[in-house]
C-alpha positions in Angstrom: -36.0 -75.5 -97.8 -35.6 -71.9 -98.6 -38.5 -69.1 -98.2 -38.4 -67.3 -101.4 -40.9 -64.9 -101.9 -43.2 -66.0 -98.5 -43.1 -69.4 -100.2 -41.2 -72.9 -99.1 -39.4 -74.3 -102.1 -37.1 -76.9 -102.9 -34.1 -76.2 -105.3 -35.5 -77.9 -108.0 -38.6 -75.7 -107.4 -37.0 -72.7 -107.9 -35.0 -74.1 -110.8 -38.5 -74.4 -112.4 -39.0 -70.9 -112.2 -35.9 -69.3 -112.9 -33.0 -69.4 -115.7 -30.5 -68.3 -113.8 -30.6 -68.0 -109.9 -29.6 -64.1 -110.3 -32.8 -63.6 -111.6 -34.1 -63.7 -107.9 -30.8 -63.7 -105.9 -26.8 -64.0 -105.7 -23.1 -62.5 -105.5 -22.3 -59.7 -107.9 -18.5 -58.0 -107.8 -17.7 -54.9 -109.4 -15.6 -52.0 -109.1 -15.9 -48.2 -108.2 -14.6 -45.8 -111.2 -15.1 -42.4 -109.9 -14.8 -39.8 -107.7 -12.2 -40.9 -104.2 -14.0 -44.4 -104.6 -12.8 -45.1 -107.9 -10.9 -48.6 -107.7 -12.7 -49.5 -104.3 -13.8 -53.1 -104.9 -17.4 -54.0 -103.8 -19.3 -57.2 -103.5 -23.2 -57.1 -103.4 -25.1 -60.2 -101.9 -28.6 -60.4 -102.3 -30.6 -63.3 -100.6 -33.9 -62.4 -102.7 -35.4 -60.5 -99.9 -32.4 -58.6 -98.3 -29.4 -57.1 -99.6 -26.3 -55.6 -98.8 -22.2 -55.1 -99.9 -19.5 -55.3 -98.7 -16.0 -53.6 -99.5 -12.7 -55.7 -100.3 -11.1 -53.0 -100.6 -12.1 -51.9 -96.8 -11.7 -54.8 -94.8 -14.8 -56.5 -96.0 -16.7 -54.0 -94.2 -20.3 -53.9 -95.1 -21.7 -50.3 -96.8 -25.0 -50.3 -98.1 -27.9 -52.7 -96.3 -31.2 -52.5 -98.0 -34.9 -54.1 -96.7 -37.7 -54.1 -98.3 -35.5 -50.9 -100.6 -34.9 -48.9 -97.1 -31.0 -48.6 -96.9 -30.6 -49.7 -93.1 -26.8 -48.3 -92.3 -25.7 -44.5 -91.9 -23.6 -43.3 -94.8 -21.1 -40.4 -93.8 -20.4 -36.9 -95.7 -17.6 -38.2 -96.6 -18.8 -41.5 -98.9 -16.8 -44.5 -99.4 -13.2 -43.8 -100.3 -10.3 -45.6 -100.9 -7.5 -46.6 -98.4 -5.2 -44.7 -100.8 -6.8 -41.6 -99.2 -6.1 -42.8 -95.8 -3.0 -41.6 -93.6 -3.0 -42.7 -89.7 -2.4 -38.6 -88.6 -3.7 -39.7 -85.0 -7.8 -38.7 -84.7 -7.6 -37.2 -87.8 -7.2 -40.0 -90.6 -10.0 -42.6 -89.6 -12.4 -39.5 -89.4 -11.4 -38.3 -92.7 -11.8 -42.0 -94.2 -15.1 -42.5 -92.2 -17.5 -43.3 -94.5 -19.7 -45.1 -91.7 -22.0 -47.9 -93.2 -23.4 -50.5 -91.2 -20.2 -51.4 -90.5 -16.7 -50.6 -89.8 -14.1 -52.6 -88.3 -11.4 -50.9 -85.9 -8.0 -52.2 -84.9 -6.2 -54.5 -84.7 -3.4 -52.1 -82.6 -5.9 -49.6 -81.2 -9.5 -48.8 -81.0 -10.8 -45.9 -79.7 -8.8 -42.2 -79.4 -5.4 -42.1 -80.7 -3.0 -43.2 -77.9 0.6 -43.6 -77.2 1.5 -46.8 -75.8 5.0 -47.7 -74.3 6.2 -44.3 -77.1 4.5 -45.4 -80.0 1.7 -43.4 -81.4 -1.5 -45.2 -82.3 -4.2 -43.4 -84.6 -7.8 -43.8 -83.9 -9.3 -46.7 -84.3 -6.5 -48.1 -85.5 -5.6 -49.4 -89.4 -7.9 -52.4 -90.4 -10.9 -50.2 -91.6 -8.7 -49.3 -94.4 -6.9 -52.7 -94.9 -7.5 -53.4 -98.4 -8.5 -57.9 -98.5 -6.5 -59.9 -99.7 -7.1 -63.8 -101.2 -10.7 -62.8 -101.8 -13.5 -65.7 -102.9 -17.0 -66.3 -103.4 -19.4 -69.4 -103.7 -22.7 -69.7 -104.0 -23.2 -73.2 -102.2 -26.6 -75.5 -102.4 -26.6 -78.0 -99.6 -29.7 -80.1 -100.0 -32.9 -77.4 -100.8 -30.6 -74.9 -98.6 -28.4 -72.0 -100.5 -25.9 -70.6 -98.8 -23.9 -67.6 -100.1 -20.0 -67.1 -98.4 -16.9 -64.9 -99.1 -13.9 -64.8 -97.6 -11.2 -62.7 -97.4 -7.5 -61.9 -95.3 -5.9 -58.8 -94.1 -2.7 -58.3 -93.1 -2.1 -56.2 -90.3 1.6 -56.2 -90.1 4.7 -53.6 -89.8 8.1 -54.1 -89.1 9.2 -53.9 -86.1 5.7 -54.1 -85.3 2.6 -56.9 -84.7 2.4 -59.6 -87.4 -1.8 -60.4 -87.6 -3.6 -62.0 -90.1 -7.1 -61.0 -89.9 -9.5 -63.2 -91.8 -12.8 -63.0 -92.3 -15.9 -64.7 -93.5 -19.7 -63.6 -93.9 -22.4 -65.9 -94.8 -25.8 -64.9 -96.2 -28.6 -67.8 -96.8 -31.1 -67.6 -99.5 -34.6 -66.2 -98.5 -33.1 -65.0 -94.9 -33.0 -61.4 -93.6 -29.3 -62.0 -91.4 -25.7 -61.7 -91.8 -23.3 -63.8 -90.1 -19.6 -62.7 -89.2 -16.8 -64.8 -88.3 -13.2 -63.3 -87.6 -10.3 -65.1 -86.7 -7.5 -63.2 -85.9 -3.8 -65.1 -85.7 -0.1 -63.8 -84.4 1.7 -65.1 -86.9 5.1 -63.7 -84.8 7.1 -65.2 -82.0 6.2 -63.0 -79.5 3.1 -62.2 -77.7 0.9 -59.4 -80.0 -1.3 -57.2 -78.4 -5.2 -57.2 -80.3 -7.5 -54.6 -80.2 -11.1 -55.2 -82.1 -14.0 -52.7 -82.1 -17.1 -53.0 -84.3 -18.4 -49.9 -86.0 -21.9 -50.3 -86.8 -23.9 -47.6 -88.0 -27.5 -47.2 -88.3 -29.0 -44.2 -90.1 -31.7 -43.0 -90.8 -34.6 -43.8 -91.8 -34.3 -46.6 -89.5 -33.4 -43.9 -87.1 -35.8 -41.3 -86.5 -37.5 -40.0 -83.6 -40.0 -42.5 -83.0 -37.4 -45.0 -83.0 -36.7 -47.6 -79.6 -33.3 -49.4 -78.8 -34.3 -52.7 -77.2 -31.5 -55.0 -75.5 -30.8 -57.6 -73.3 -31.5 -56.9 -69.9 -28.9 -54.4 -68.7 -26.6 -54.9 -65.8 -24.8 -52.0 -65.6 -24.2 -48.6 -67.9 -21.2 -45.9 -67.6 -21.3 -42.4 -69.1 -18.3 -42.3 -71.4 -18.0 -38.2 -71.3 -19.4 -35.5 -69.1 -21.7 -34.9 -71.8 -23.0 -38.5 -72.1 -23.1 -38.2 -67.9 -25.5 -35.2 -68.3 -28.0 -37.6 -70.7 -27.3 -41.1 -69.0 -31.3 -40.8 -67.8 -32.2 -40.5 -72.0 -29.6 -42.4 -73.8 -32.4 -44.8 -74.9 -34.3 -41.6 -76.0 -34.2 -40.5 -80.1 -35.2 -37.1 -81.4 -35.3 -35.3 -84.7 -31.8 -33.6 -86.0 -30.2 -30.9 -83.7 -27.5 -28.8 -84.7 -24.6 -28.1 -83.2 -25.9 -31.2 -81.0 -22.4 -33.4 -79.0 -22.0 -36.8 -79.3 -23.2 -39.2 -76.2 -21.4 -42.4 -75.7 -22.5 -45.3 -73.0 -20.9 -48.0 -71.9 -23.5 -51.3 -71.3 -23.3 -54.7 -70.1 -25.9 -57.0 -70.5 -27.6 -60.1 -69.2 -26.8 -63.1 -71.8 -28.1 -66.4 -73.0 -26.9 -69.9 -71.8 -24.3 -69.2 -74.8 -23.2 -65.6 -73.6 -24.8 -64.2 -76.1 -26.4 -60.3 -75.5 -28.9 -59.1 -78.0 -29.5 -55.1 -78.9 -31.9 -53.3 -81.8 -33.5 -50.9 -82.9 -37.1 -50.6 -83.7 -39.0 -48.4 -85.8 -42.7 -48.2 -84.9 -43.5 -46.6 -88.5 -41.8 -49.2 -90.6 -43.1 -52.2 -88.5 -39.2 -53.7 -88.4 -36.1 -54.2 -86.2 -32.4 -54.3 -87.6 -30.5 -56.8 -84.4 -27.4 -57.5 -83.3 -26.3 -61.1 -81.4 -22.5 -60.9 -80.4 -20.8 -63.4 -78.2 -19.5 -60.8 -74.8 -16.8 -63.8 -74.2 -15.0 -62.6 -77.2 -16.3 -59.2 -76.8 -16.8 -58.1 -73.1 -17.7 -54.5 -73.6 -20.1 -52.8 -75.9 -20.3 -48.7 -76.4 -23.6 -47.3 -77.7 -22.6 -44.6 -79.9 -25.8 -41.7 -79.8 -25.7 -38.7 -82.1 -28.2 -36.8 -82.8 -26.6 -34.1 -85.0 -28.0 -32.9 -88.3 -26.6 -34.8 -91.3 -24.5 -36.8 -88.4 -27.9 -38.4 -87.3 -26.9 -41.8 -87.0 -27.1 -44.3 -83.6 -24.1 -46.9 -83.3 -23.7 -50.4 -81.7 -20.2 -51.5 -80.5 -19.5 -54.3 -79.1 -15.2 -54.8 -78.6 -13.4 -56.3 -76.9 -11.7 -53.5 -73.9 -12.0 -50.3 -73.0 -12.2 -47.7 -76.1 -10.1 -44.5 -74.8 -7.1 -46.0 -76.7 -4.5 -48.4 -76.0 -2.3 -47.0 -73.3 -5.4 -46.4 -71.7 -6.3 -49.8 -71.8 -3.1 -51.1 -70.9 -3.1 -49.1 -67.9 -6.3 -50.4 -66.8 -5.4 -54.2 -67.2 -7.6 -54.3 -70.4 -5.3 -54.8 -73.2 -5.4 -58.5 -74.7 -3.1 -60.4 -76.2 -2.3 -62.9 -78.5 0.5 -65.7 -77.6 2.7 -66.7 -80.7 1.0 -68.4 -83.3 -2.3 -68.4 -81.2 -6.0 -67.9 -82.4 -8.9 -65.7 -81.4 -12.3 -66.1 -83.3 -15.0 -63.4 -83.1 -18.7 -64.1 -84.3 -21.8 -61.5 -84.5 -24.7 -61.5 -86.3 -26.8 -58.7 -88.0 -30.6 -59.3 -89.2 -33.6 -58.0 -89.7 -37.2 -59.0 -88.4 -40.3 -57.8 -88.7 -42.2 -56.0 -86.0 -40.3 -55.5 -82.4 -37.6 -57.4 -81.5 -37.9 -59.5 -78.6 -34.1 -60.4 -77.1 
């Protein structure tokens, strides 16, 4: 059964209350119509206690995540904007186009700096944040007293005489839950091996963030400095504090301790609103994991990023026997999974 409102209830008890199930939950699509947004497709899912939507038109990434009406992800100067906007321009396009949210996906050909790899350029973070979906559904889905809401969608990552990857993903909400469930499947669809590189983006803002806020995890094995900066703060990078300007990114690299299922847990907890936002990813699909801290005023947002090699580009990677690949025809699935619960979270 579904808790709706701190209540069990069957389907045909909610039925009894309600004339249509949007009244307390659902799948709305619309379309933006102004400003660079206008014509960027978005898809809001609400499970009756938590809510968020994602973009079509942005590689199903998700934007907006509310609880209890606290929006949960970061949301950049430079709002949502469509892919028409975008151009590759090595660091420069996926900044310009970076409209953060809880989360962006990068790849599939490079994540990280922009990079040349055997003399092809790669621009940072690669394409697939700007990949508008293709063969896009939605179904609202009752199996017993259980209501499950999915959508689906493809992206092509392809160029000629280039990679051939279709990119599909699905996310799954369940009625009276506080989680988000991912699953990508990424496929070479060419007859020669493709190289795959897969970096998720997520962004927490505040007021999530704040000074007072924690960042729990899994046990941690081991953590690199990814800068001399981040060296300099590698005793504090679990440490929060209000907005400073001017102030320089910090990125470290983590691994973790995992479940029986190789699963490591991170989140954030915020003493003053009495909840956690938590990720679970699966580090055999995704061995390394950046956390992203920075500080800076109106850029005061703290990132998880779990991927799956190094992040300094793809000839970096390559040269450090990190660079996967795909065989012909071959599948790779990805699954993570983002929720909310109250109090702190206990990994």
């Amino acid at each position: 059964m579904a808790k709706v409102f701190g209540k069990q209830m069957t389907r045909q008890e909610i039925y009894a209350r309600v004339g249509n199930l949007t009244q307390i939950a659902g799948i709305k699509r619309y379309t933006l119509n102004s400003g660079r947004g206008k014509g960027v497709d978005a898809i809001d899912v609400n499970t009756g206690c938590f809510s968020f939507t994602l973009l079509p038109s942005r590689c199903l990434d998700i934007s907006a995540v509310f609880y209890r009406g606290i929006q949960l992800g970061y949301m950049s100067k430079s709002g949502i904007r469509s892919p028409q906007y975008f151009n590759e321009n090595g660091n420069k396009g996926f900044l310009d186009n970076f409209f953060g949210g809880l989360l962006t996906t990068s790849g599939l050909n490079n994540i990280g700096a922009s990079s040349v790899d055997q003399g092809k350029e790669y621009g940072m973070h690669g394409e697939l944040a700007n990949t508008p979906a293709e063969e896009i559904s939605c179904e609202t889905e009752w199996d017993g007293d259980e209501c499950n809401f999915f959508i689906r969608a493809k992206m092509m990552h392809s160029r000629f005489y280039g990679e051939d990857l279709l990119f599909e993903r699905k996310v799954t909400a369940c009625l009276g839950e506080n989680r988000i469930l991912l699953e990508d499947v990424v496929e070479n669809l060419d007859f020669e091996p493709a190289a795959i590189m897969l970096l998720y983006h997520i962004n927490f803002g505040y007021p999530l963030v704040d000074d007072v806020t924690e960042f729990i995890a899994s046990p941690i094995v081991k953590t690199q400095p990814r800068t001399p900066k981040a060296e300099l703060g590698i005793d504090v990078f679990n440490v929060f504090c209000p907005p400073i300007p001017l102030y320089e990114e910090e990125c470290f690299y983590h691994w973790f301790e995992t479940d029986v299922d190789g699963n490591a847990y991170t989140a954030l907890y915020n003493p003053i609103l009495n909840f956690s936002m938590y990720l679970k990813y699966d580090t055999k699909a995704l061995p390394y994991f950046v956390q992203w801290k920075m500080m800076r005023s109106r850029e005061y947002v703290f990132g998880f990023a779990p991927c799956n090699s190094w992040c300094e580009g793809r000839g970096d990677a390559r040269d450090k026997g990190a660079l996967q690949f795909l065989e012909p025809f071959e599948k790779k699935i990805f699954r993570l999974e983002l929720g909310v619960v109250e109090g702190r979270f206990r990994p």
